[in-house]
KOLVOFI-421403 format. One record per residue (C-alpha): x, y, z. Coordinates in steps of 0.1 Angstrom, whole numbers, plus 5000, padded with zeros to 4 digits. Example, Ala and Ser with C-alpha at 12.3 -4.5 7.8 and 13.67 -1.06 7.14 Angstrom:
<nodes>
512349555078513749895071
</nodes>
This chain:
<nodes>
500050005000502950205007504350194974501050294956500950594978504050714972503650564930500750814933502951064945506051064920503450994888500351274899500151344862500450994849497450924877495251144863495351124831494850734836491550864860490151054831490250814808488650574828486250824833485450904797485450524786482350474817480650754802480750674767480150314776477050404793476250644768476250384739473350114756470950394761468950464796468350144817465850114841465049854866462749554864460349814888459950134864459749844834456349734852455250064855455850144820454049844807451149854834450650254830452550354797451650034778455649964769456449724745458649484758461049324728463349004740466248954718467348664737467948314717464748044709466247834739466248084766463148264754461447924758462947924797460648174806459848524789457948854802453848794793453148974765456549004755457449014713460548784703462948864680466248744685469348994687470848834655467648854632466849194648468249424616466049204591462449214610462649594621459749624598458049434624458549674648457749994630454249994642455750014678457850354670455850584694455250354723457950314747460249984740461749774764465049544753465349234774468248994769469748764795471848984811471349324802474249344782473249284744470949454751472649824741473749694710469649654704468649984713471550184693470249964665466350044674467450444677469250434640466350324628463750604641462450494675462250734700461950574738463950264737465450164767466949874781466249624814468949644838470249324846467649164819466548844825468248724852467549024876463949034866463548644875466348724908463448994920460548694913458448914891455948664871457148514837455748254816456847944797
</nodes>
C-alpha cells in the first residue's frame, strides 16, 4: 500500500490522466446502451405507459421463461424484422436479453432506425427472475 501511495505521488500526472480516461470510457460506455431502468419502472411502464417489451434473447432461453406479453425477436435477426416493429415507434420499447448486456447493442440499433423511447432492462432476464416478478413458459 505504501508503494501505491507514494507511486501516486511521484506519477500525479500519469494518475490522472489514467483517472480520466477511465472516466470517459464509463461515460461513453454507458452512453452507447441507452437509459436502463430497473425490472420496477419496466412494470410501470407496461402497466401504465403500455411499453412494448421486445426479447432478443435466443429460441432456447426465450422458451425458459419470457415477460407475458413479450414480442421475440432474437438479437441476430433483429436488423431484418425491424419492419416488424415499426408499428411500435411511438410507444415506449423495452429490450430484454439475459443479462442486460446485448441489450445496448439493440437499442442503438432500434434508435438508428427512428424509434424514440427505447430503453433497456437492467440486469435483463436474470434480475427480473432474481426479484421473482411473474414470467411465463
Amino acid at each position: 500500500m505504501e508503494q501505491l501511495i507514494e507511486f501516486i505521488g511521484n506519477h500525479v500526472l500519469l494518475v490522472s490522466a489514467f483517472i480520466v480516461t477511465l472516466l470517459v470510457l464509463l461515460w461513453s460506455e454507458s452512453r452507447k446502451g441507452g437509459k436502463a431502468v430497473t425490472p420496477a419502472e419496466a412494470t410501470r411502464l407496461i402497466n401504465k405507459e403500455e411499453a412494448v417489451v421486445l426479447d432478443i434473447r435466443a429460441k432456447k432461453e426465450w422458451d425458459a421463461g419470457r415477460i407475458t406479453g413479450a414480442i421475440h425477436v432474437p438479437f441476430a435477426d433483429l436488423e431484418r424484422r425491424l419492419s416488424e416493429l415499426n408499428k411500435y415507434q411511438k410507444r415506449p420499447v423495452i429490450v430484454v436479453c439475459n443479462l442486460g448486456q446485448t441489450a445496448g447493442s439493440a437499442v442503438k440499433k432500434l434508435k438508428a432506425n427512428g424509434f424514440e423511447n427505447v430503453l433497456r432492462l437492467q440486469g435483463g432476464m436474470t434480475e427480473w427472475k432474481g426479484q421473482n416478478l411473474p414470467i411465463i413458459k
